[in-house]
C-alpha positions, 0 to 999 in steps of 0.5 A: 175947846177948838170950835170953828164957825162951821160947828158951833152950837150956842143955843141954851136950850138945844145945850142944856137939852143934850146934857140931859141926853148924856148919860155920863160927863167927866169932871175934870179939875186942876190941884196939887197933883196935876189934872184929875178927871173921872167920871160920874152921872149929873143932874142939870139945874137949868134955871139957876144963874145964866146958863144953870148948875150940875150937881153929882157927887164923887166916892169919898175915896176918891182924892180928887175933891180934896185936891181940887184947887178952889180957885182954879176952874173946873170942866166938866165934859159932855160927849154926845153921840159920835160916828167914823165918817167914810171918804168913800161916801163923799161926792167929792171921792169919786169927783176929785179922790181929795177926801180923808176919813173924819169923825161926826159928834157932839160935844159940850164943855161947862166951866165954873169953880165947883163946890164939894160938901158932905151934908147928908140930906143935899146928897140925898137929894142927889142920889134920890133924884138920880135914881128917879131919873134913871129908874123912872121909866122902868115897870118897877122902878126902883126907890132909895127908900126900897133899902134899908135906912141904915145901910143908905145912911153908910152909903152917904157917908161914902160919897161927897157932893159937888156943885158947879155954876155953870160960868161958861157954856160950849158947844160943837156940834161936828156933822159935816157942815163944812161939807157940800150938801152933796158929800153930806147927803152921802154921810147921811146915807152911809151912816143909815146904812152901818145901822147903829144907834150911834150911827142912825142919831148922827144921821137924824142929827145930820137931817135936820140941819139940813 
């Protein structure tokens, strides 16, 4: 990932805290059909080897952990929240008119060789503690264990796991930093003033670094 100086991120826990803030990642690996990606929910490890492992799992139908070179690197990728940036709320517009539109986001990158397996009781660890994640806030949460075991036995046999160790760790964090502070207090208030999700996280995001 192109990262200049400007974007960098490289702190492990404000990393590691924005993976789990990714509701999706895409994994991304090279075989003997070219790249493959898709896209799947994860688990983070962070305490295991220097910068943690991702756990997931992928349906069995899908080729691409057959095809997947166990040499060769995989990527998964992390795109936090994102929003279009204006000319027109720069200081710089209406000083110079030099501005052209640009992009706000953040985004990480974790490489490592990834491990497939079948074994039914790790992929039950996955999806039991991907459900707990995702359900756990909800009045009535609900439970693997709320299905019948039969029909979760079949489900397992549907999927494969993967595990990646975590070898390499970027982060870029794009909010405007290469700006005058002038031209990013005018993103900070155009973003506010849009009102979107996404919009008003870059625009915290923005503040704090201020």
């Amino acid at each position: 990932m192109y990262v200049p100086p400007h974007f960098l991120e490289d702190d492990k826990a404000a990393l590691h805290r924005a993976i789990g803030e990714t509701r999706l990642a895409t994994l991304v690996t090279l075989g003997s059909e070219g790249l493959e990606a898709s896209h799947v929910p994860i688990l983070l490890d962070e305490g295991e080897g220097p910068y943690g492992a991702i756990r997931g799992h992928l349906a069995r139908a899908n080729p691409q952990w057959r095809r997947a070179s166990a040499e060769t690197p995989a990527l998964i990728m992390f795109l936090g929240p994102d929003a279009y940036v204006s000319p027109n709320w720069y200081a710089t517009k209406r000083e110079t008119g030099k501005v052209v539109p640009t992009w706000n986001y953040l985004a990480i990158h974790a490489y490592g060789r990834v491990e497939f397996f079948e074994d039914a009781e790790r992929l039950r660890a996955i999806v039991t503690s991907l459900t707990q994640r995702h359900e756990g806030r909800r009045e009535k949460p609900w439970a693997v264990s709320d299905a019948p075991e039969d029909y979760i036995q079949a489900q397992l046999r549907g999927i494969i796991g993967f595990r990646l160790p975590i070898d390499r760790l970027e982060g870029k964090w794009k909010l405007s930093q290469n700006r005058p502070e002038a031209d990013r207090r005018g993103v900070i208030e155009g973003l506010e003033g849009e009102g979107g999700a996404l919009e008003s996280t870059i625009a915290q995001r923005m503040k704090d670094g201020l």
